[in-house]
N, CA and C atoms as a LAMMPS dump frame, in Angstrom:
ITEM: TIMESTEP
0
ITEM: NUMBER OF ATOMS
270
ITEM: BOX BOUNDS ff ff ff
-5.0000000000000000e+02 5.0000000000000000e+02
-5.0000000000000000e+02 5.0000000000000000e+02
-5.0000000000000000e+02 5.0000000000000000e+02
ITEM: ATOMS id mol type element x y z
1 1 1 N -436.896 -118.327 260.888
2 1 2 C -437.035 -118.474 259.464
3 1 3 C -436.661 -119.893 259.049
4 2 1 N -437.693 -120.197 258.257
5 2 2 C -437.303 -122.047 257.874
6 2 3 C -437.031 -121.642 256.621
7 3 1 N -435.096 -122.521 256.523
8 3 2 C -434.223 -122.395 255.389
9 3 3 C -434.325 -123.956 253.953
10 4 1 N -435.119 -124.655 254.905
11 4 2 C -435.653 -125.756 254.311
12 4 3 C -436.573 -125.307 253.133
13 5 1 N -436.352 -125.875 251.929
14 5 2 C -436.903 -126.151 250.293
15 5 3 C -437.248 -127.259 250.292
16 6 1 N -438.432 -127.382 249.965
17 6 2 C -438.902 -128.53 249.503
18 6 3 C -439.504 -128.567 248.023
19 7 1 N -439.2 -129.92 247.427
20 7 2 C -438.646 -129.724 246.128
21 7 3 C -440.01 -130.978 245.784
22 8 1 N -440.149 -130.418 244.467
23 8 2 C -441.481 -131.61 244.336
24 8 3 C -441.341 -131.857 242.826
25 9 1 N -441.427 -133.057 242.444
26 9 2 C -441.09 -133.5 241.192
27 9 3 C -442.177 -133.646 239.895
28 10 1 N -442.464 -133.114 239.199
29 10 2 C -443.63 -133.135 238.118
30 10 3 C -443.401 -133.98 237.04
31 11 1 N -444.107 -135.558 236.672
32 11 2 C -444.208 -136.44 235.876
33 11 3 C -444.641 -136.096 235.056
34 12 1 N -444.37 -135.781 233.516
35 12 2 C -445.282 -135.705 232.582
36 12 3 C -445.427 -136.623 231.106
37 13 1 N -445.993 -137.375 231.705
38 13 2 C -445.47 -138.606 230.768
39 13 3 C -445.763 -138.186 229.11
40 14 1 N -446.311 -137.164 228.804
41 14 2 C -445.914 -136.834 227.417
42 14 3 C -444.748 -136.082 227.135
43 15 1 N -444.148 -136.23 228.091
44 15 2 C -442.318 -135.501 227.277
45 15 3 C -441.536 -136.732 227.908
46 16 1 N -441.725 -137.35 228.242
47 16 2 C -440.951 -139.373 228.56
48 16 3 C -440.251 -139.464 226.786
49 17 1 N -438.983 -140.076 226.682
50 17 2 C -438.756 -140.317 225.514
51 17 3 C -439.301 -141.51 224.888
52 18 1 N -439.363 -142.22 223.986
53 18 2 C -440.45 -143.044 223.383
54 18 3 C -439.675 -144.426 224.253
55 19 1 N -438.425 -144.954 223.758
56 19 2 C -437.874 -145.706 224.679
57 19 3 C -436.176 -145.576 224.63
58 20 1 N -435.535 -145.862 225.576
59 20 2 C -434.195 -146.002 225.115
60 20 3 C -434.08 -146.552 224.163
61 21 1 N -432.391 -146.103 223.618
62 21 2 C -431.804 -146.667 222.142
63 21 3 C -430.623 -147.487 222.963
64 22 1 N -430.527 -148.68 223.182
65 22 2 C -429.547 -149.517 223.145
66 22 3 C -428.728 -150.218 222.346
67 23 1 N -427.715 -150.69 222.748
68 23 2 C -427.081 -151.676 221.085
69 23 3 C -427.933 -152.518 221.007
70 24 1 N -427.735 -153.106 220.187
71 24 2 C -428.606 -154.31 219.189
72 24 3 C -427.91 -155.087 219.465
73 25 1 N -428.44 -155.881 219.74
74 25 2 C -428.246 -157.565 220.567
75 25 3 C -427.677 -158.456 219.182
76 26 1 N -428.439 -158.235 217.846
77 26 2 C -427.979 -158.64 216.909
78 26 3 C -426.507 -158.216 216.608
79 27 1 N -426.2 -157.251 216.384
80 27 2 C -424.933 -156.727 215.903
81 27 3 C -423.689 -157.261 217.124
82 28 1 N -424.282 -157.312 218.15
83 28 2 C -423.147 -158.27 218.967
84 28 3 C -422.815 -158.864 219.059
85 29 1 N -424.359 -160.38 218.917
86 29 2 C -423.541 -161.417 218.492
87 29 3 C -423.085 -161.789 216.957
88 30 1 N -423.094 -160.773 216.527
89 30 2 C -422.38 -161.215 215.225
90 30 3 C -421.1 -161.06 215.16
91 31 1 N -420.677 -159.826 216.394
92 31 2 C -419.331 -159.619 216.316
93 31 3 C -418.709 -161.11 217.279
94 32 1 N -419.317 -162.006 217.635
95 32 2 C -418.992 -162.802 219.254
96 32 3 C -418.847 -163.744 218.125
97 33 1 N -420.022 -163.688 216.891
98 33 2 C -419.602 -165.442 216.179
99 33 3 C -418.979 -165.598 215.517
100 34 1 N -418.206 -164.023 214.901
101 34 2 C -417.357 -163.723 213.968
102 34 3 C -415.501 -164.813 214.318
103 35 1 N -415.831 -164.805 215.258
104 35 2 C -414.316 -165.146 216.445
105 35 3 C -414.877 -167.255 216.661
106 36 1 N -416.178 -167.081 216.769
107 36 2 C -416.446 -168.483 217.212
108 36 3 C -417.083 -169.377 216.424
109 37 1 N -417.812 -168.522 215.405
110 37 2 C -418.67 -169.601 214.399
111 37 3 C -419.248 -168.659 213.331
112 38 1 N -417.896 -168.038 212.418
113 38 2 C -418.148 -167.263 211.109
114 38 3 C -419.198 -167.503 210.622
115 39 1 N -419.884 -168.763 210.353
116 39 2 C -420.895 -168.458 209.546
117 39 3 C -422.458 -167.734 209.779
118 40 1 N -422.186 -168.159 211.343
119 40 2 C -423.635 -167.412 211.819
120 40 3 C -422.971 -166.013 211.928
121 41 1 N -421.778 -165.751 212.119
122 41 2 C -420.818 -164.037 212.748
123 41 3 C -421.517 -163.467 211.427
124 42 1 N -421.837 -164.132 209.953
125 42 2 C -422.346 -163.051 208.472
126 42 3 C -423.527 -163.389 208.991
127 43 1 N -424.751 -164.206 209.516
128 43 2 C -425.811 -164.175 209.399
129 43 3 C -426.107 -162.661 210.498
130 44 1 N -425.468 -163.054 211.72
131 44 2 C -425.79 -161.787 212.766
132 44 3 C -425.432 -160.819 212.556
133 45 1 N -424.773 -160.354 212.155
134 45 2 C -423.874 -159.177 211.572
135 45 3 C -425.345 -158.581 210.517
136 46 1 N -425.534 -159.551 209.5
137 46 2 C -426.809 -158.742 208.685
138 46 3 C -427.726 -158.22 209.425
139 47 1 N -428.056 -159.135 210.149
140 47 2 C -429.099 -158.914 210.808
141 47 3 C -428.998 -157.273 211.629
142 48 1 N -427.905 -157.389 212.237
143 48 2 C -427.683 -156.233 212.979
144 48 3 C -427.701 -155.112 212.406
145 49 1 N -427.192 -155.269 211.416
146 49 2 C -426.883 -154.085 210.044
147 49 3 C -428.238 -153.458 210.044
148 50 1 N -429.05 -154.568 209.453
149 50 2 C -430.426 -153.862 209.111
150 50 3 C -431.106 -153.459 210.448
151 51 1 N -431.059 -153.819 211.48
152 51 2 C -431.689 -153.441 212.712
153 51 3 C -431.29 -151.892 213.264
154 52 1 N -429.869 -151.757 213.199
155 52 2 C -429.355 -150.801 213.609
156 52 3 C -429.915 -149.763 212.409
157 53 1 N -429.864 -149.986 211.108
158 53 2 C -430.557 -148.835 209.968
159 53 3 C -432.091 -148.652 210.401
160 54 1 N -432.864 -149.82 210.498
161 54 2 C -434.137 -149.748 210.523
162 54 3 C -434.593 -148.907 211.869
163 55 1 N -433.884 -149.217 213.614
164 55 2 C -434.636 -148.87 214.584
165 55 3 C -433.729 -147.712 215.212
166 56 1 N -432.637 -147.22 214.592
167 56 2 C -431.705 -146.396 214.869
168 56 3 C -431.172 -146.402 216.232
169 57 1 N -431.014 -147.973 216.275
170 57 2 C -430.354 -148.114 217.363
171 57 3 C -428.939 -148.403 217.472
172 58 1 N -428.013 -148.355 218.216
173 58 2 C -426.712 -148.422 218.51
174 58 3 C -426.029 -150.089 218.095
175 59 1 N -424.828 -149.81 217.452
176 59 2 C -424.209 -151.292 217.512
177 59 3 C -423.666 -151.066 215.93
178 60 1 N -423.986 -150.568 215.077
179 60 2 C -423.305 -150.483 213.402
180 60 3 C -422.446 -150.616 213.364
181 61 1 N -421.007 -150.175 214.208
182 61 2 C -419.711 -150.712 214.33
183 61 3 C -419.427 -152.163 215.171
184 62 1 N -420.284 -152.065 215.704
185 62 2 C -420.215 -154.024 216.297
186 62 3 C -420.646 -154.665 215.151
187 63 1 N -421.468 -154.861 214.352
188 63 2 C -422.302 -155.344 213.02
189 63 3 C -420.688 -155.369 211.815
190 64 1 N -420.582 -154.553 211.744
191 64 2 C -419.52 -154.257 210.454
192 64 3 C -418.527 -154.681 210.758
193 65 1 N -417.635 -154.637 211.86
194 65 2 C -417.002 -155.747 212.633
195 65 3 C -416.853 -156.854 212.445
196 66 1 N -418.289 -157.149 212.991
197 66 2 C -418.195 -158.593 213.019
198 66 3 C -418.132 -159.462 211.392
199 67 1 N -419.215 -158.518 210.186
200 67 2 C -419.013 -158.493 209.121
201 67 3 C -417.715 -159.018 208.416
202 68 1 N -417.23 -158.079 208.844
203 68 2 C -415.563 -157.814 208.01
204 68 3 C -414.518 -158.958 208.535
205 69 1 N -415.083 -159.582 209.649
206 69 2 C -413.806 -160.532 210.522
207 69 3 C -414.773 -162.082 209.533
208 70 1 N -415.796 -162.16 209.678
209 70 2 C -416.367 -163.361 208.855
210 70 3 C -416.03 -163.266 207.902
211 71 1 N -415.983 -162.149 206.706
212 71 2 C -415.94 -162.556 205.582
213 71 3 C -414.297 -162.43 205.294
214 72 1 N -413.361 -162.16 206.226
215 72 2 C -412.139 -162.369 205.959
216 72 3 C -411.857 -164.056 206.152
217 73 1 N -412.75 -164.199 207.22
218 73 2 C -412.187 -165.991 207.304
219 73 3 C -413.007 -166.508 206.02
220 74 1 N -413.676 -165.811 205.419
221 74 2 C -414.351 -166.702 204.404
222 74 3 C -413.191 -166.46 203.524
223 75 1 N -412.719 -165.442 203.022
224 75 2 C -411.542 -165.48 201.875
225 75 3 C -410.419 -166.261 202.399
226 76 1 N -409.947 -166.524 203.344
227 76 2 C -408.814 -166.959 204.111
228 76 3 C -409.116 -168.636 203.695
229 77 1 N -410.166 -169.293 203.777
230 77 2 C -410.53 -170.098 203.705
231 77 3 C -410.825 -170.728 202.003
232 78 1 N -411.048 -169.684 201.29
233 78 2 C -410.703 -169.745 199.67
234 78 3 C -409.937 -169.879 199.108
235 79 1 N -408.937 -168.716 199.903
236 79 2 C -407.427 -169.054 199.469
237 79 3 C -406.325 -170.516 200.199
238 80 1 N -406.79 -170.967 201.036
239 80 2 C -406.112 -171.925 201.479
240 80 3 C -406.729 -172.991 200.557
241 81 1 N -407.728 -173.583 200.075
242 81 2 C -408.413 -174.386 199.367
243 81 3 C -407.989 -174.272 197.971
244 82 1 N -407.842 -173.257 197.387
245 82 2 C -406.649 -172.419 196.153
246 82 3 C -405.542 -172.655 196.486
247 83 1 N -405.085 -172.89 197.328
248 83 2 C -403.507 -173.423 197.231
249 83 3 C -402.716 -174.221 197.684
250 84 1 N -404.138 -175.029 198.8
251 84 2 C -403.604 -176.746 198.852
252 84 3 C -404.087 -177.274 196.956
253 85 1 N -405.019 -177.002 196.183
254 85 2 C -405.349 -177.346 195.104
255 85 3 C -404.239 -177.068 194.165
256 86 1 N -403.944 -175.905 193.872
257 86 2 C -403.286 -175.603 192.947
258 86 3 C -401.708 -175.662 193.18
259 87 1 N -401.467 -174.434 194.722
260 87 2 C -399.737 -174.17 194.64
261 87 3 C -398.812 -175.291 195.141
262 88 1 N -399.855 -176.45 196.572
263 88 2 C -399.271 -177.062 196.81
264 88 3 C -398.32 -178.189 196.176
265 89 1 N -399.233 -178.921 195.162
266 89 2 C -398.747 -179.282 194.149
267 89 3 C -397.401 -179.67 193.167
268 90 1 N -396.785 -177.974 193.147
269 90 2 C -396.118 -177.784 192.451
270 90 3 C -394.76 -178.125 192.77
């Protein structure tokens, strides 16, 4: 008696998923320029934002991230300019 199965694999390329969902390349480097060059960290970050809404792909917390770390150096950077102007001064 042969205990051997042989196993045979059926392709059906209409149940293939359309393509993987990976992170968004955008939303990463926005979180990478957020740390190295804020101003592009808000340009990529948008970008990612809308990519990740539009193609429902992965990365919205890398995007918002990177978001939130740029526009803190942008206030950080308001307020130091506010108070070499004004507090230093005094």
């Amino acid at each position: 008696m042969n205990d051997t199965q042989t196993s045979t694999v059926h392709l059906d390329p209409e149940n293939w998923p359309g393509r993987a969902v990976g992170t968004d390349a955008m939303a990463v480097l926005g979180l990478v320029f957020a740390f190295v060059l804020f101003p592009l960290g808000i340009v990529f970050s948008a970008l990612g934002l809308r990519n990740t809404r539009r193609d429902g792909s992965r990365g919205r917390g890398l995007a918002l991230a990177g978001m939130t770390i740029s526009l803190l150096q942008v206030l950080a950077i308001i307020a130091l300019v506010l108070w070499a102007a004004f507090g230093a001064g005094s």
